[in-house]
C-alpha positions as CSV (number, residue, x, y, z in Angstrom):
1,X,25.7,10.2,-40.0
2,X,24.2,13.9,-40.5
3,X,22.0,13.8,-43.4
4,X,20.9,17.1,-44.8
5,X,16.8,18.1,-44.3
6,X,15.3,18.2,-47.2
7,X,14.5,22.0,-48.7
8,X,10.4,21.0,-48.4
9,X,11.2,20.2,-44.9
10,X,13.2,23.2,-44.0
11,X,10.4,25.5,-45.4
12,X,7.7,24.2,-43.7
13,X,10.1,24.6,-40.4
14,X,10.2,27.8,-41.3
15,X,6.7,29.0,-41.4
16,X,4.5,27.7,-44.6
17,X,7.0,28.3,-46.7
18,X,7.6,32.5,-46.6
19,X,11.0,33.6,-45.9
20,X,9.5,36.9,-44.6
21,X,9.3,37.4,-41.2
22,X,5.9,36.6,-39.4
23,X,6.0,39.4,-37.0
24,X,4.9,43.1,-37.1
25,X,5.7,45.9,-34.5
26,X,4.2,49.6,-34.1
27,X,8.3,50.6,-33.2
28,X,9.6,49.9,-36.4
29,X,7.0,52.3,-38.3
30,X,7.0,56.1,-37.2
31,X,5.2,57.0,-34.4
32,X,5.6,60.4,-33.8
33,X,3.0,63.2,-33.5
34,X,2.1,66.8,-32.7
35,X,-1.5,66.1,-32.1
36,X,-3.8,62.9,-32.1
37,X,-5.2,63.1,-35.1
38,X,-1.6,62.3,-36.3
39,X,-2.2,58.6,-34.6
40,X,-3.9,55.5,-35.7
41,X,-4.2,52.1,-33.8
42,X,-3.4,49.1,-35.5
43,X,-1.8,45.5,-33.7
44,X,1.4,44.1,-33.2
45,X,2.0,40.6,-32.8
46,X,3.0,37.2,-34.1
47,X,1.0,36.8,-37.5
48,X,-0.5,33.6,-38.1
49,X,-2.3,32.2,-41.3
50,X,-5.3,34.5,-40.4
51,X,-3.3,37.5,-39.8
52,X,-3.5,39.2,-36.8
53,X,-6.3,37.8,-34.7
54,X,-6.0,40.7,-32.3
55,X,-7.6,44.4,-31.0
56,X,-5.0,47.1,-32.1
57,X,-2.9,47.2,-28.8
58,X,-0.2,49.7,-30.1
59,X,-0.1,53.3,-32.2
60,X,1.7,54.7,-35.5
61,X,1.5,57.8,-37.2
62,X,-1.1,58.3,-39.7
63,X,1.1,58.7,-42.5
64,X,2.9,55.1,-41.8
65,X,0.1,53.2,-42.1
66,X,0.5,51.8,-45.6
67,X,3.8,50.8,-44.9
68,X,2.2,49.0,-42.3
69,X,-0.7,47.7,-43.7
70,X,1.9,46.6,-47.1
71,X,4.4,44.6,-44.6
72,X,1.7,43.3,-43.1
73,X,0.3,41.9,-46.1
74,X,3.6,40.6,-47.4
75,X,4.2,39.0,-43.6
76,X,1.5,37.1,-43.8
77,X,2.0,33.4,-44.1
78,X,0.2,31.8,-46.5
79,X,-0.7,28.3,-45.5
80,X,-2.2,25.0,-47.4
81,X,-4.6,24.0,-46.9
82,X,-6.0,27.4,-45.3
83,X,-7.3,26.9,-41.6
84,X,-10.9,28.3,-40.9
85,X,-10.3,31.7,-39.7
86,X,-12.0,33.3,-36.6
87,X,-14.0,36.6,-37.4
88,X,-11.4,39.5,-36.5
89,X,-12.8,40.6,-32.8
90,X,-15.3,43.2,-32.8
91,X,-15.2,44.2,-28.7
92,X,-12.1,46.0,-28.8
93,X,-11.7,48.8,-26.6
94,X,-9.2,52.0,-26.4
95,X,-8.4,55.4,-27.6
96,X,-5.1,57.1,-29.7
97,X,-3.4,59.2,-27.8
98,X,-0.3,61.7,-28.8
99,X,1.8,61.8,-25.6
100,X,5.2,63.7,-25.4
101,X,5.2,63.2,-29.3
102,X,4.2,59.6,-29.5
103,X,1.4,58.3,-30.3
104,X,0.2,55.4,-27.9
105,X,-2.9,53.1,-27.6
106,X,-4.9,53.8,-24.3
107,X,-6.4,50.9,-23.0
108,X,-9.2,50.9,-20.1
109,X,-8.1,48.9,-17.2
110,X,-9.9,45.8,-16.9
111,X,-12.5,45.7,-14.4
112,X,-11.8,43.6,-10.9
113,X,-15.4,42.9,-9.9
């Protein structure tokens, strides 16, 4: 017989209990630009209970960043008991660019030797 899950259950299925969606992506915020100093860097990515444990690896325009930074925040699962956190990486690499009217993230290639 099919028995019903339990609401407590189902949120905790559903990611700690947020209904928001733990995901963020640079395409859904505007990216275009006339010159670079339109462009900021900033990551896209599944969000975890730390955030974003990643190097930007994608571009917006300047002027979409608090939206950003705002669904970010409210994207963010909030998870009990907390999990120790890493501290966010600090050997990121790669440059805004503005190319064809979109900004973009240039990354270096990684090295082969």
């Amino acid at each position: 017989m099919w028995r019903p899950l339990p609401v407590a259950l189902l949120l905790a299925l559903a990611g700690c209990g947020s209904p928001a969606p733990h995901s963020i992506a640079a395409a859904d915020y505007d990216q275009t630009c006339q010159a670079v100093v339109d462009c900021v860097p900033v990551a896209e990515g599944t969000i975890g209970c730390c955030g974003l444990e990643s190097c930007p690896n994608a571009a917006i325009r300047q002027d979409a960043l608090a939206g950003y930074m705002s669904d970010l925040a409210a994207r963010t699962p909030h998870c009990t008991p907390e999990p120790p956190c890493a501290p966010p990486p600090v050997d990121c690499s790669g440059r805004v660019a503005c190319t064809n009217g979109v900004c973009a993230l240039l990354v270096p290639a990684a090295s082969t030797n």
